[in-house]
Structures are given as structure tokens and as C-alpha cells.
C-alpha positions as CSV (number, residue, x, y, z in Angstrom):
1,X,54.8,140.9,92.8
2,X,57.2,137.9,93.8
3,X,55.0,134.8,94.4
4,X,55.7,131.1,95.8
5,X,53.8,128.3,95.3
6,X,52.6,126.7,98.5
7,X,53.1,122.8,99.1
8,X,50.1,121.4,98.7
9,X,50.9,118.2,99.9
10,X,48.7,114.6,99.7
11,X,45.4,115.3,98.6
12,X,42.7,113.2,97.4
13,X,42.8,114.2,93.6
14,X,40.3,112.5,90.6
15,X,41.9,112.4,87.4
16,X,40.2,112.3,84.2
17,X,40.7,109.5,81.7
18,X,43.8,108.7,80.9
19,X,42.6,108.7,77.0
20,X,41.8,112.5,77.5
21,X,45.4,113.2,78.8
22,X,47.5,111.8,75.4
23,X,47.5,114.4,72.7
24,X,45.7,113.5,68.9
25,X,48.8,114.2,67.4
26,X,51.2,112.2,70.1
27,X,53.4,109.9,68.6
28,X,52.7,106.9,70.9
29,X,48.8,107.4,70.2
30,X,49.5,107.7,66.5
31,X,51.6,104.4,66.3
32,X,48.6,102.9,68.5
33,X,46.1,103.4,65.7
34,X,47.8,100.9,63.4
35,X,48.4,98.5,65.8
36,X,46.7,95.3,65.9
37,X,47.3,92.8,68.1
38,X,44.1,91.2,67.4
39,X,46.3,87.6,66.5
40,X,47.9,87.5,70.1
41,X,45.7,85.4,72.2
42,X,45.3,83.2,69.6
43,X,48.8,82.9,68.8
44,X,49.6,81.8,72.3
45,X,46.7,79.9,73.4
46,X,48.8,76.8,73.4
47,X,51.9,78.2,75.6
48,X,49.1,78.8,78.4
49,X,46.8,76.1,80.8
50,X,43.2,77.2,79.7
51,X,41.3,75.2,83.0
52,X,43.9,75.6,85.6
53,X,46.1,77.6,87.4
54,X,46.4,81.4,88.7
55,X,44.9,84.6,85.9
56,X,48.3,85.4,83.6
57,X,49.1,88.9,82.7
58,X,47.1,89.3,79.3
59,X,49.4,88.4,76.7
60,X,48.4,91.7,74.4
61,X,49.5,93.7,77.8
62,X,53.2,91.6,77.2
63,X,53.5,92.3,73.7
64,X,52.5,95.6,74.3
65,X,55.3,96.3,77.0
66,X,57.9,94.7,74.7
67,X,56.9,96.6,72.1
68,X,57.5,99.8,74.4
69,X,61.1,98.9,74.9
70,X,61.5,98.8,71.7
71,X,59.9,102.2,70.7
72,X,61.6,103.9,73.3
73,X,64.9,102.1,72.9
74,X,65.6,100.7,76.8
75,X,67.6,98.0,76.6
76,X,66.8,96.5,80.4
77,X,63.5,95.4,81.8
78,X,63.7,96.8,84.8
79,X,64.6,99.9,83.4
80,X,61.4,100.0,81.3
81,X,59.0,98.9,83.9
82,X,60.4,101.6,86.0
83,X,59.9,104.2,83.1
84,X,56.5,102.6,82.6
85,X,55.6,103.3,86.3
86,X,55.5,107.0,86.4
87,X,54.7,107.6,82.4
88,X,51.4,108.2,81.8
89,X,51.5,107.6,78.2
90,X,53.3,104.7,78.9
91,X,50.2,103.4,80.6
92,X,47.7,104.2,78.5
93,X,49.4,102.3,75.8
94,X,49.5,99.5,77.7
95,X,45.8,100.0,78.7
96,X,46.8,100.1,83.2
97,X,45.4,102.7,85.3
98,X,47.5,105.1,87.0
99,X,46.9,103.2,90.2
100,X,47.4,99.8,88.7
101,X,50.1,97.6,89.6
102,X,52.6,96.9,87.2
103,X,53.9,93.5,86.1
104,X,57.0,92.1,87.7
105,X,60.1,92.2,85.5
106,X,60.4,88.1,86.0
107,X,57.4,88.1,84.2
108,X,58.3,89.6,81.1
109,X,61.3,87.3,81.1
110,X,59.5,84.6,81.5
111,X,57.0,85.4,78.9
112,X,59.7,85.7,76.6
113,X,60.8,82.1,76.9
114,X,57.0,80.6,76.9
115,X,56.0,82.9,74.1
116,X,59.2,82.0,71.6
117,X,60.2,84.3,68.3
118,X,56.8,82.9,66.7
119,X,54.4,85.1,67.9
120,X,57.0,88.3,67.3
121,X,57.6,87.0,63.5
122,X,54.2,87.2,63.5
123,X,53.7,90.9,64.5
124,X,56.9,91.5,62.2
125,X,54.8,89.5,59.1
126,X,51.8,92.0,59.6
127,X,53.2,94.9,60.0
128,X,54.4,94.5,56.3
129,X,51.1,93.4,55.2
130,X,49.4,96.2,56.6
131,X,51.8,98.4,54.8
132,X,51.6,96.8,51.5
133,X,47.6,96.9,52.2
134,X,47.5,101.1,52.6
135,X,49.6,101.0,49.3
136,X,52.8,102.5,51.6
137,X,55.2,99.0,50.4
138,X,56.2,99.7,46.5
139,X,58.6,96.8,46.6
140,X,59.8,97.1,42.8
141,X,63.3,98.2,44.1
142,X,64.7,96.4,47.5
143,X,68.1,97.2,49.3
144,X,69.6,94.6,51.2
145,X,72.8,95.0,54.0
146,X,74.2,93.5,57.4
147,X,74.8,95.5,60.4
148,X,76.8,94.4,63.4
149,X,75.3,94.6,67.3
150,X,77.4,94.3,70.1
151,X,76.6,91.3,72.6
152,X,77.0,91.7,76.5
153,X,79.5,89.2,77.1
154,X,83.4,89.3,78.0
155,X,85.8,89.1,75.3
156,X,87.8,86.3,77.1
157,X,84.2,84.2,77.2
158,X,83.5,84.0,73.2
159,X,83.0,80.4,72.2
160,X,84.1,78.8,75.4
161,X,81.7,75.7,77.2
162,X,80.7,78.1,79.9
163,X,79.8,81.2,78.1
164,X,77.1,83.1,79.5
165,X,76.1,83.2,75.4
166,X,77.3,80.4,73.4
167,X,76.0,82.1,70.3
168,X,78.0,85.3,70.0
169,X,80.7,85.8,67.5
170,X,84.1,87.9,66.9
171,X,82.9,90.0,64.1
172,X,84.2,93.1,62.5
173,X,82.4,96.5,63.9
174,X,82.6,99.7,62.1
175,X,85.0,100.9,64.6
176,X,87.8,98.8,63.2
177,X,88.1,96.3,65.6
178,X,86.6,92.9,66.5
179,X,83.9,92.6,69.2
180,X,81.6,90.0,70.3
181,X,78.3,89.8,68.6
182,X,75.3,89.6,66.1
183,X,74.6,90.5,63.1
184,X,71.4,91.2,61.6
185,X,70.6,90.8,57.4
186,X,67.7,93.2,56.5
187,X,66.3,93.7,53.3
188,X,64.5,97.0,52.9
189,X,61.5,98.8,50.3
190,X,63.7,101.5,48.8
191,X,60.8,104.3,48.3
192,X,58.8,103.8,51.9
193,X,62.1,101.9,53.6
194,X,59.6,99.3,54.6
195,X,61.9,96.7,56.2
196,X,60.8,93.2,54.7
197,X,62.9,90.7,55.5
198,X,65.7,90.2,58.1
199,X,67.5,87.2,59.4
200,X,70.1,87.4,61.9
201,X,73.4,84.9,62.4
202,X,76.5,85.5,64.8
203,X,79.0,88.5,63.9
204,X,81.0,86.2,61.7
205,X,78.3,85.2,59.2
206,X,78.5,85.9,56.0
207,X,76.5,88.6,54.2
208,X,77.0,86.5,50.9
209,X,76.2,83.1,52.0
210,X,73.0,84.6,53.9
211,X,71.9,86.9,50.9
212,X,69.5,84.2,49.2
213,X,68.0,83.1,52.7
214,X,66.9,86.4,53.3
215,X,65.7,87.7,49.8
216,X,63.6,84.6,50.1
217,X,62.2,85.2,53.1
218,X,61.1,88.7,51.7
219,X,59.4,87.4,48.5
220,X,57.1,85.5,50.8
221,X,55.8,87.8,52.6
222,X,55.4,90.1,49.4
223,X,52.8,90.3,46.8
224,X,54.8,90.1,43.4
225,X,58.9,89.6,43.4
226,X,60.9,93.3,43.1
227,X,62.5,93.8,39.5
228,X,66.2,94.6,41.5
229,X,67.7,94.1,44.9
230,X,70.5,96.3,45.4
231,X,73.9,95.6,47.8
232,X,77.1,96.4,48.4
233,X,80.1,94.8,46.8
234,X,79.9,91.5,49.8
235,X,77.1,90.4,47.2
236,X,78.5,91.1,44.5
237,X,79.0,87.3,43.2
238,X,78.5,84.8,40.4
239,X,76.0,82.4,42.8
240,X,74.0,85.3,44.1
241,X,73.5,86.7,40.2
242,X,72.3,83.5,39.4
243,X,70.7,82.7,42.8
244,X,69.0,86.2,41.9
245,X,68.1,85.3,38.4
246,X,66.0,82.4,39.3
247,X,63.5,84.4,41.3
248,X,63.0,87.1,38.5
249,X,65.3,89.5,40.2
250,X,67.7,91.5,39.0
251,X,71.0,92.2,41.5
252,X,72.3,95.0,41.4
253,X,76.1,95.1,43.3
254,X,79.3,95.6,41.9
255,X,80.9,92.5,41.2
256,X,84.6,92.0,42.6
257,X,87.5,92.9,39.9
258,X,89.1,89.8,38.2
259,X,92.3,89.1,39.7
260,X,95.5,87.1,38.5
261,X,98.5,85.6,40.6
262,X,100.6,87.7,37.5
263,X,99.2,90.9,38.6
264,X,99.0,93.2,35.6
265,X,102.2,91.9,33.8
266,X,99.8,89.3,32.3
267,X,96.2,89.5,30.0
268,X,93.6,89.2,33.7
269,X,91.0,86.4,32.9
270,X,88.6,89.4,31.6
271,X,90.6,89.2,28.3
272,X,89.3,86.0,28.0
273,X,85.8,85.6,26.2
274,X,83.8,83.1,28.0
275,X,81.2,80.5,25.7
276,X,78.7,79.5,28.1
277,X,77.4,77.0,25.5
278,X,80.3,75.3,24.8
279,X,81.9,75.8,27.9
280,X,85.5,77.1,27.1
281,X,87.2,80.6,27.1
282,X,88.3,82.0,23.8
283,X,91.9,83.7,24.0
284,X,92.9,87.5,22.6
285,X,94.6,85.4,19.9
286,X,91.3,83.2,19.0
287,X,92.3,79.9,20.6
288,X,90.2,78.2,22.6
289,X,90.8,76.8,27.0
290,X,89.5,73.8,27.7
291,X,87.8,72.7,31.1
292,X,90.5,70.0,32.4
293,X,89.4,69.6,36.0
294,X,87.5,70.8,39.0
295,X,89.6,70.8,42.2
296,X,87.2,69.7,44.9
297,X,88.4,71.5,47.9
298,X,86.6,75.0,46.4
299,X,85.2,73.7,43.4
300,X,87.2,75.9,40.7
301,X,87.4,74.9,37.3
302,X,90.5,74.8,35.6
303,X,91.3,75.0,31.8
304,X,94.0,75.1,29.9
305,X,95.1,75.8,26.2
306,X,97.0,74.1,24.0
307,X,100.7,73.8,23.9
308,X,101.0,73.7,20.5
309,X,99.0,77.0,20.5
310,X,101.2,78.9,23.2
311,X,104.4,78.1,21.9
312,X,103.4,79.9,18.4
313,X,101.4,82.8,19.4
314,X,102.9,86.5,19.2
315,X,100.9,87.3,21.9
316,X,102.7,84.8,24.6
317,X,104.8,87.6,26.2
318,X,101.7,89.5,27.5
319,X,99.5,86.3,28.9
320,X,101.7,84.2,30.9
321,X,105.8,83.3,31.1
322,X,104.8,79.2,31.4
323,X,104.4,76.5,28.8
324,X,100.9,77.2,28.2
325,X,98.0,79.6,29.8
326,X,95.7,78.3,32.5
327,X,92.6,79.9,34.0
328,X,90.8,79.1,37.0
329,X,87.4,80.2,37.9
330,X,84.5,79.4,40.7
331,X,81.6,77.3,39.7
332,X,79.3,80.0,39.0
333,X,81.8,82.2,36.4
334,X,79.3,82.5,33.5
335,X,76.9,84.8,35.8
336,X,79.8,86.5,37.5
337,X,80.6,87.6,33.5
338,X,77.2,88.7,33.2
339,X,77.0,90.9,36.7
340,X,80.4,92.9,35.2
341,X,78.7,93.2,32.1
342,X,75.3,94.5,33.5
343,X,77.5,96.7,35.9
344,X,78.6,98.7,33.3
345,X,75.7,99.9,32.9
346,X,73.7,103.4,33.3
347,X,70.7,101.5,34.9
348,X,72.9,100.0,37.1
349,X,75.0,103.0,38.4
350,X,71.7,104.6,38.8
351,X,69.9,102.2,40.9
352,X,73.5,101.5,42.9
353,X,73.4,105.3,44.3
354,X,70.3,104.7,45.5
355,X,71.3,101.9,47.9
356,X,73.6,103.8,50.8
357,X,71.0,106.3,51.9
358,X,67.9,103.9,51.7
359,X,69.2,100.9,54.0
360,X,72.1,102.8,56.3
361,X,69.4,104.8,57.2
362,X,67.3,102.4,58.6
363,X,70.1,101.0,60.2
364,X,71.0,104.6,61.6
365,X,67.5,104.7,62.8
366,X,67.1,101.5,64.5
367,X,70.5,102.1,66.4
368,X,70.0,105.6,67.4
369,X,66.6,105.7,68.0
370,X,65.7,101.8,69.1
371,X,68.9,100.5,70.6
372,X,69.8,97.9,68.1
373,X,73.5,98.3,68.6
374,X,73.5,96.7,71.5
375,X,72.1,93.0,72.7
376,X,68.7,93.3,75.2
377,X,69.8,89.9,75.7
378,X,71.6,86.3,75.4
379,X,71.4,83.8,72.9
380,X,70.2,83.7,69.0
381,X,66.6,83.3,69.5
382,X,66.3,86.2,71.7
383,X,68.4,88.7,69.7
384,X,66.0,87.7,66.4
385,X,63.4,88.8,68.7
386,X,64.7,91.9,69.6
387,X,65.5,93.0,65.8
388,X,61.8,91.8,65.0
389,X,60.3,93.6,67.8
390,X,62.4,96.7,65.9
391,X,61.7,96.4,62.9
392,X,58.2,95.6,63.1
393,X,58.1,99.1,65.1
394,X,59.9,101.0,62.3
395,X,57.2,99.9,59.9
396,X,54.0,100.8,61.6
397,X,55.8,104.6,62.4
398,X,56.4,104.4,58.5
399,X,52.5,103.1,58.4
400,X,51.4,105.8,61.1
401,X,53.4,108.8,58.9
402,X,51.5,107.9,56.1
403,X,48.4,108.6,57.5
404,X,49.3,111.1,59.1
405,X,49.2,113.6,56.0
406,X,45.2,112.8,55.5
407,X,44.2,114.5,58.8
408,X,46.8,117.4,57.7
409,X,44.9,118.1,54.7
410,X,41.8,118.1,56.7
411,X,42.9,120.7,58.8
412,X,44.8,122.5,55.8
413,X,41.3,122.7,54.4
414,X,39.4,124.0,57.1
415,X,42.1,127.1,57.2
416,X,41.5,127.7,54.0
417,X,37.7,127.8,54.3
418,X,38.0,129.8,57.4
419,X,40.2,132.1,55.4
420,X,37.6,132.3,52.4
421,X,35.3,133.3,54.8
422,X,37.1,135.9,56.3
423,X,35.0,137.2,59.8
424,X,31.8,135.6,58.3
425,X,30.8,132.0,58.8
426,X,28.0,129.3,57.5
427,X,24.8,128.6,59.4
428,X,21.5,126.7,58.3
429,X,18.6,128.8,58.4
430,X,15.1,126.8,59.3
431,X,14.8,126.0,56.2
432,X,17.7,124.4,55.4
433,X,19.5,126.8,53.4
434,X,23.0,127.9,54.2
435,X,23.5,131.5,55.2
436,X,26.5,133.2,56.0
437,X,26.6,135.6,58.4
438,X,29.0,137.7,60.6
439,X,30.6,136.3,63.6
440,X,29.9,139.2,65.7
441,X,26.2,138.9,64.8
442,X,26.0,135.5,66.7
């Protein structure tokens, strides 16, 4: 029989707890149990007047809605207040009834300026530690990259006095053109893809020049240094080998190939054995080039052989159509040597093909999922807080996963034993002894 639902219209209705409407298994409520924001109030007791002045909005119940725009990947506040209004779950996690009036937007903003990128480096900070504390963080192999996020800002407006956001960039995107922006360093657990250190600098900063920066900032937040750090070819360099090599840590990224203004008419400087001792490169024919000067504009070292030594040998015609051969190298050649050497390797290669689908795909998750490609905001400060506020949400869903297989097994075993049992099941007699007895019989 064809039915229709009658309007019931506005009635008075009581609703249970909103605890008892979010499912165990709910994402949201599973992230929730490794949260703590126990350090907040702490944290900001300084940014607030503790005597004076009107109640503020509890700063957990800020962090917490921050936090939501983050997990659910809304890049506007208003947007996310809005979302918050009529989500239940939403609600919950932020601990307001469902009659409860919701912060104003302004607030949040506002908050955001009091509060500073301290408190969310802080929630970042722990959110490893509690990771490396449930054993999830290996940390013996790391991958470090840079990804680009667009800023909202006009093209014609990039680096002028009255721009809107005086800290975005030109940089290259992966659509092949140049766009305004950030972009955001991240170094990365390769087993648990823990993210354990990011920094973030305008689209045109350097993956090389920030490689070190970060990589330190990741040591100190873990327990013992990782044996590699692996990267594409941008860190692939003489200073960051070395750089590396001071903090116990292997790099692992292929070095760039040695180049000559000869092309390959001419022996390419790898012909050249290098004596770190005695500082001077050995040629195919056994002579030695000497260091003659450093030009100071880049730093290179020059040397140069001998005349004498070029005009007689018979191998002149393949190494250079001058008087005498000259090399010039960047200051930090001898490890540059040593990264080619070590890339050769089956270790290397190994631990190299590891790195793309580790650290692209937390990139691919935090874009697609969290809305890192594109700016919440203006200005430096708040873009680091956004890519904390992400990354400190991908590691407690990595931290939430992992716990997530205990209560499986749990209920994996009680199958089982229900199966054992077949239409039986276990009672205590009053005595104390288990009995097992028919389920129709009860």
C-alpha cells in the first residue's frame, strides 16, 4: 500500500546525549581518543587577562574548531562555523550542545592572532611524541620534499608595498606555470609516514638551502637521529652530504651529473681523482691540479696543472684545446665525490625507490583530503599554522589507525569463540564453575 509521511511539524522533542549519537567506530570519535589538549590553557595563560574583563571562549573549544577545519579540509571560517552549526558530530567534538550558541567567526580570527604559531607547534610537537610513545614513529629511515600551495592574492599584487600578503612568492607549481605562493618543507617517517618536521618559506625558497633547517628541526623532536634521509635530486649536493654527515645521517639523493663548458669533447671533472688530504685532483695521465684561487662571488676553487705537463702529455687532445687544464669546483667538492660514489650503490638505489610513494603521499593526502593546496589565509605566520594544524591532524589519524587494529582483534576473537561454540554458550553455575549450555535452554 502507497504511504506518505505526514508533516509533523515543531514539536517539543528530548534528545539523548549527544555522546550516544556518534558511532564507536566514527572517525571523528576515533581521532578524539588520542587527542590531548591538556597543554592548552596553560599554553595561553599569558595571551588572556586572568582578573578582568568578559568570560573568553575556552581556548581547548578554539583549538578544537581549528582543528576541525583542518580535518575536514574547509578553507573559510565562516564556512566551518556554518558546517559546525547543523553537524552533530561536529558538536560533540567540540563539546556544545545542540542548542548552544556557536562562536562568532571574528573570534576565531582573532584568536588566531592572540594565540600565535606557538601553541599549534606545540600540538604539532606532541602529536609526534605521542606516536613515537605507542611505538607507531620508527624514524631509522626519513623522506624529506617541498610542495607548493597556492596563496589568495592577485598575480599583478606579488611583492608590491600594498599587497594584501607581502609574503607570497612566484614559485613553480606542478602545473607548469608560476603562481603566487608558499611552500612547505616536510620531512616524513618512511614506515608509519609520521610527518616530523616541516618548515615553510615563500614559493621561491629553496629546497636545498632549507634541507638542513628542517632535518634539524626533526632530530629534536626525535629520540635517536635516523641512519638515512632520503630526497630528490634538489638535495642532492656536496654541503647537504656533508651538512648530513655531521648529524650521523646518511643522505640518500642523487647527486647532479658533473658538467663541463667542453661538453663531452673533453675528460668531465669525474676523470679527475680528487685527494682530499692533499687537496689537489690527480689527472688520467698522473699529474697533479693545484688549488690557485677561490673566486669570491660563489666561492669555487680553481686549479690548474702545469704547463710543462700539458704541453707533453698524449692525452691533451681528449682533456682540453688550451695551454693547460683547469677545473673548477664549489666549496664542498670532496662530499659531492663521495654522494656519487655512495649513489652507485645497491643500498642506495634501494632506499631511493622508497622515497616517491612515502612523502608524495602525504602530500597527496594533505591536499586532497585537508586542503593544503590552497592558503586559509595571509601572511607567513599564518600559513605555518595552517600546515601545522595539518600535519599534526595526519599524525594522530596515523596514531588513531594504529589502535584501531587492538579493538579488531578483540572482536575477531569473540567470533571465533562464538563460532567454537557453535549454538551453545558459557554460564557460571553457583558454584563458580563454567558450564556450557544451549542457547535455546536459556
Amino acid at each position: 500500500m502507497q504511504s506518505k509521511r505526514e508533516d509533523r511539524g515543531y514539536e517539543l522533542t528530548l534528545l539523548p546525549p549527544l555522546e550516544s549519537l556518534i558511532p564507536s567506530d566514527y572517525p571523528l570519535r576515533r581521532l578524539n581518543q588520542v587527542l590531548d589538549l591538556s597543554f592548552v590553557h596553560e599554553a595561553v595563560r599569558d595571551r588572556y587577562c586572568q582578573d578582568n574583563g568578559r568570560p573568553s571562549i575556552d581556548p581547548e573549544v578554539i583549538l578544537r574548531l581549528f582543528l576541525l577545519q583542518a580535518i575536514a579540509g574547509i578553507g573559510h571560517v565562516r564556512q566551518l562555523l556554518r558546517e559546525v552549526q547543523v553537524n552533530l558530530a561536529y558538536r560533540w567534538f567540540i563539546g556544545y550542545a545542540v542548542d548552544e550558541k556557536l562562536p562568532d567567526h571574528s573570534t576565531l580570527s582573532k584568536a588566531l592572532d592572540r594565540f600565535g604559531d606557538e601553541v599549534f607547534d606545540e600540538l604539532f610537537a606532541r602529536s609526534i611524541a605521542q606516536c613515537q610513545q605507542s611505538g607507531l614513529l620508527e624514524g631509522k629511515v626519513l623522506h624529506i620534499d617541498a610542495t607548493t600551495i597556492r596563496a589568495d592574492l592577485d598575480r599583478d599584487r606579488v611583492g608590491k608595498p600594498d599587497s594584501p600578503d607581502p609574503d607570497a612568492r612566484y614559485g613553480h607549481f606542478p602545473d607548469g606555470k608560476r603562481h603566487p605562493g608558499y611552500k612547505q618543507h616536510t620531512v616524513a617517517d618512511d614506515k608509519s609516514r609520521v610527518v616530523v618536521g616541516l618548515s615553510v618559506t615563500p614559493a621561491n625558497g629553496s629546497e636545498h638551502n632549507e634541507a638542513v633547517s628542517v632535518l634539524d628541526e626533526a632530530l629534536e623532536r626525535l629520540e635517536r637521529p635516523p641512519q638515512a634521509v632520503c630526497g630528490d635530486k634538489a638535495y642532492g649536493s656536496g654541503r647537504n652530504f656533508e651538512e648530513f654527515k655531521q648529524r650521523g645521517v646518511r643522505l640518500v639523493s642523487p647527486p647532479l651529473k658533473p658538467q663541463t663548458y667542453t661538453g663531452d669533447r673533453y675528460y668531465s671533472i669525474e676523470a679527475f681523482a680528487y685527494d682530499e688530504a692533499r687537496d689537489v685532483f690527480v689527472c688520467p695521465h698522473g699529474k697533479e691540479l693545484k688549488h690557485v684561487r677561490t673566486a669570491p662571488e660563489r666561492g669555487r676553487r680553481v686549479y690548474r696543472a702545469l704547463r710543462a705537463d700539458c704541453r707533453q702529455c698524449p692525452l691533451k687532445s681528449q682533456c682540453t684545446a688550451g695551454k693547460q687544464r683547469h677545473l673548477k669546483v664549489g666549496p664542498h667538492h670532496a662530499g659531492l665525490v663521495k654522494l656519487r660514489t655512495d649513489s652507485k650503490t645497491e643500498s642506495f638505489k634501494k632506499l631511493y625507490a622508497s622515497r616517491a610513494p612515502n612523502i608524495e603521499g602525504v602530500f597527496a593526502e594533505a591536499k586532497q583530503w585537508h586542503s593544503l593546496g590552497r592558503a586559509w589565509r595571509r601572511g607567513l605566520t599564518k600559513m605555518r599554522v595552517q600546515c601545522l594544524l595539518i600535519a599534526a591532524v595526519l599524525n594522530f589519524k596515523r596514531l588513531a589507525a594504529a589502535q584501531r587494529p587492538l579493538s579488531s582483534l578483540f572482536t575477531l576473537l569473540q567470533a571465533l569463540w562464538r563460532a567454537i561454540l557453535g549454538p551453545h554458550r558459557a554460564i557460571t553455575d553457583s558454584h563458580g564453575k563454567l558450564r556450557f549450555v544451549h542457547s535455546q535452554l536459556r
